[in-house]
C-alpha positions in Angstrom: -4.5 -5.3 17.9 -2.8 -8.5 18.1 0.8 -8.7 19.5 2.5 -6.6 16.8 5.5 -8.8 17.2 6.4 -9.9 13.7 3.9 -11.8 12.4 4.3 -15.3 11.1 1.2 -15.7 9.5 1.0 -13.9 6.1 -2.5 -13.6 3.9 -2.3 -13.4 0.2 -3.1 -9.3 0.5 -0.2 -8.7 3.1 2.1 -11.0 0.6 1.4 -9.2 -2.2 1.9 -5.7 -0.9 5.2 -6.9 0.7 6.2 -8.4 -2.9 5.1 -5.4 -4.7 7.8 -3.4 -2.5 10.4 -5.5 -3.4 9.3 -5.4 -6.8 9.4 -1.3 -6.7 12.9 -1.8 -5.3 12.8 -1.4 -1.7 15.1 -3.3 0.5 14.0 -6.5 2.3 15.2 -4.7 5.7 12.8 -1.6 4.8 9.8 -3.6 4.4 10.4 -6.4 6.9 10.3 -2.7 9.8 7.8 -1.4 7.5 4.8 -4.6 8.1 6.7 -5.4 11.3 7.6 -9.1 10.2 10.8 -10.9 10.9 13.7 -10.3 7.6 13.8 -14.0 7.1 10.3 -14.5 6.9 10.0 -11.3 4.1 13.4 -12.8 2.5 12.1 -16.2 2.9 8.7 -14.5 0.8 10.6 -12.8 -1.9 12.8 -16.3 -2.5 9.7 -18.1 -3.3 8.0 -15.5 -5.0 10.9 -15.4 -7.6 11.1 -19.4 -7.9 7.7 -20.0 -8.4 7.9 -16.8 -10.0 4.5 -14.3 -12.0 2.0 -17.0 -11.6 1.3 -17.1 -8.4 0.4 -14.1 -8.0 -2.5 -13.3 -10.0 -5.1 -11.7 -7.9 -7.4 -14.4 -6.3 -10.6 -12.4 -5.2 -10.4 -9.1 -3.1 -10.0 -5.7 -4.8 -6.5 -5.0 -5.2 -5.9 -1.5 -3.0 -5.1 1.2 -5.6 -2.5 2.7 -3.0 0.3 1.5 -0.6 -0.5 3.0 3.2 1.9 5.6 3.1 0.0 6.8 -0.5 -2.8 6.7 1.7 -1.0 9.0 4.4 -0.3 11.0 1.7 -3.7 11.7 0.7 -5.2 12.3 4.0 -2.4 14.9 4.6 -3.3 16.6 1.9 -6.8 17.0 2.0 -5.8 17.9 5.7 -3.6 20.7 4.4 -6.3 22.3 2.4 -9.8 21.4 3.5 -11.3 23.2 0.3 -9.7 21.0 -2.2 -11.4 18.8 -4.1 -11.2 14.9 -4.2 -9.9 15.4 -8.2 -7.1 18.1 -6.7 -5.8 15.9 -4.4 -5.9 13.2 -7.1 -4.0 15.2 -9.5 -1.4 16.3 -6.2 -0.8 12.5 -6.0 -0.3 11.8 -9.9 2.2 14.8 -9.9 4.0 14.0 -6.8 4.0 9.9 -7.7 3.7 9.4 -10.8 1.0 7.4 -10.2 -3.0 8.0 -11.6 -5.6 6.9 -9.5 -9.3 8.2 -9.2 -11.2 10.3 -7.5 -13.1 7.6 -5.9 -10.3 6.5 -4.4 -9.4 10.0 -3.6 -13.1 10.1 -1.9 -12.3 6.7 0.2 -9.0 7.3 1.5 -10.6 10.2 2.6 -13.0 8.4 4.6 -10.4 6.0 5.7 -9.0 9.1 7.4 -12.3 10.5 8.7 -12.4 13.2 6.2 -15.2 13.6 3.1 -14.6 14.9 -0.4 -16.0 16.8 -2.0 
C-alpha cells in the first residue's frame, strides 16, 4: 500500500463516498480518520461540493458500490457468524439492521470480497 499518510490526491469514487458521509451526517473529523485524509482537505471537499453544489456529482462511469466498507464488514461478519445462511438472509439481516435494501448479488460479492461464497 502506498504511504497511508493522508492522501492528497482524491478520485471521483473516494470523493463521492467521503461526500455521501457528510451527506448522511457524519462529521468531517469522523471521515477525514475514517479514509485517512487531512480535515482540511475533506472540509476543503465538502465546501466545494456544496458551492458547486448536485451537479457535479452525477455518476461519471464506474458502478456506484451498493455499500459503504463498514456495510461491507457488516456482511462478511455475518455470513461469518452463521456459515449456513443464505446470501438472501444476510440480505434481509442488513435491510433490518440498516434500513437499507440491497441484493443478494451484492450479498454474494461482498462475500467474495471477504473470501467467503454464498450460497
Amino acid at each position: 500500500m502506498f504511504g497511508m499518510s493522508s492522501r492528497h490526491h482524491i478520485d471521483d469514487f473516494m470523493r463521492g463516498r467521503i461526500i455521501g458521509k457528510i451527506e448522511e451526517g457524519r462529521k468531517i473529523t469522523d471521515v477525514a480518520r475514517e479514509f485517512d485524509i487531512a480535515h482540511s482537505v475533506v472540509s476543503r471537499l465538502w465546501k466545494s461540493f456544496k458551492t458547486t453544489g448536485m451537479c457535479s456529482r452525477r455518476h461519471r462511469g464506474g458502478r456506484v458500490r451498493s455499500t459503504t466498507p463498514a456495510e461491507d464488514r457488516y456482511i462478511v461478519l455475518s455470513a461469518k457468524r452463521n456459515r449456513r445462511t443464505t446470501a438472501q438472509q444476510v440480505a434481509n439481516q442488513f435491510l433490518a439492521a440498516s434500513g437499507k435494501q440491497i441484493s443478494r448479488k451484492t450479498v454474494a460479492r461482498r462475500l467474495r470480497g471477504g473470501g467467503l461464497y454464498a450460497r
